[in-house]
Backbone as a chain_set.jsonl record, in Angstrom:
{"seq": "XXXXXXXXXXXXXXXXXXXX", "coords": {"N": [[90.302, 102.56, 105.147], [92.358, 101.465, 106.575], [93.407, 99.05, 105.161], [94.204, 100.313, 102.911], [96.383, 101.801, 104.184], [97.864, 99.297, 105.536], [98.392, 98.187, 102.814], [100.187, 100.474, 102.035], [102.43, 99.869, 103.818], [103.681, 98.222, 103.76], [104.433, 97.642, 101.013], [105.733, 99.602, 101.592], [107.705, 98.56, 103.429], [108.516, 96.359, 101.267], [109.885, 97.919, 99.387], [112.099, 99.325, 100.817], [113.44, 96.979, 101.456], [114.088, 96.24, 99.039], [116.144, 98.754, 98.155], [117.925, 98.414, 100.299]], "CA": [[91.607, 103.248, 105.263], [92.744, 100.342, 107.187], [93.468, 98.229, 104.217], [95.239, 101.116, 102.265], [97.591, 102.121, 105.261], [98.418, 98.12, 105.532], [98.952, 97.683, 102.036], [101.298, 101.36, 101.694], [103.046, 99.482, 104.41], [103.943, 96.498, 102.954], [104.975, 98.263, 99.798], [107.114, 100.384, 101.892], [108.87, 97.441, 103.323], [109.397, 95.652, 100.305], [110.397, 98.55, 98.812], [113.362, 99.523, 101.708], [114.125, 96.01, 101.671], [114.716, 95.923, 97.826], [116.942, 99.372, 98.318], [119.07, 97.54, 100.818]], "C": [[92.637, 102.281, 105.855], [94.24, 99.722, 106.294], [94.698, 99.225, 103.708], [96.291, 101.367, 102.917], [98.154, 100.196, 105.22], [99.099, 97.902, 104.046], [100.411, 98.641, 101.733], [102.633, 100.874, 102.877], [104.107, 98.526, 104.076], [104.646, 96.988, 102.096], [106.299, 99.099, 100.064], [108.491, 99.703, 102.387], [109.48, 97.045, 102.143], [110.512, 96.872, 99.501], [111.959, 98.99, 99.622], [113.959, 97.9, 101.375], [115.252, 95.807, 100.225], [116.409, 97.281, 97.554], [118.228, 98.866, 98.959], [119.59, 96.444, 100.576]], "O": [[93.81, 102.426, 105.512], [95.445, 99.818, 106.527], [95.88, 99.032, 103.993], [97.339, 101.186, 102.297], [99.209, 100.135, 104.59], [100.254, 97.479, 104.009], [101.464, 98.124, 101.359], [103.711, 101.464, 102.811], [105.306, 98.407, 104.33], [105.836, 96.799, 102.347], [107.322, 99.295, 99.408], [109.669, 99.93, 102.111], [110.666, 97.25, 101.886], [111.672, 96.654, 99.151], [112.959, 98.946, 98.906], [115.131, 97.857, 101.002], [116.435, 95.472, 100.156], [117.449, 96.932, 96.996], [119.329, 98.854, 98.408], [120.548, 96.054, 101.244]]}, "num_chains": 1, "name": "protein.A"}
């Protein structure tokens, strides 16, 4: 679960970052 929570993380950054 680790792994998955790190990667939906990541994804969520890039993803805010690409919004802004």
């Amino acid at each position: 679960a680790s792994a998955a929570t790190a990667s939906l993380r990541a994804l969520l950054q890039r993803g805010c970052g690409l919004t802004s």
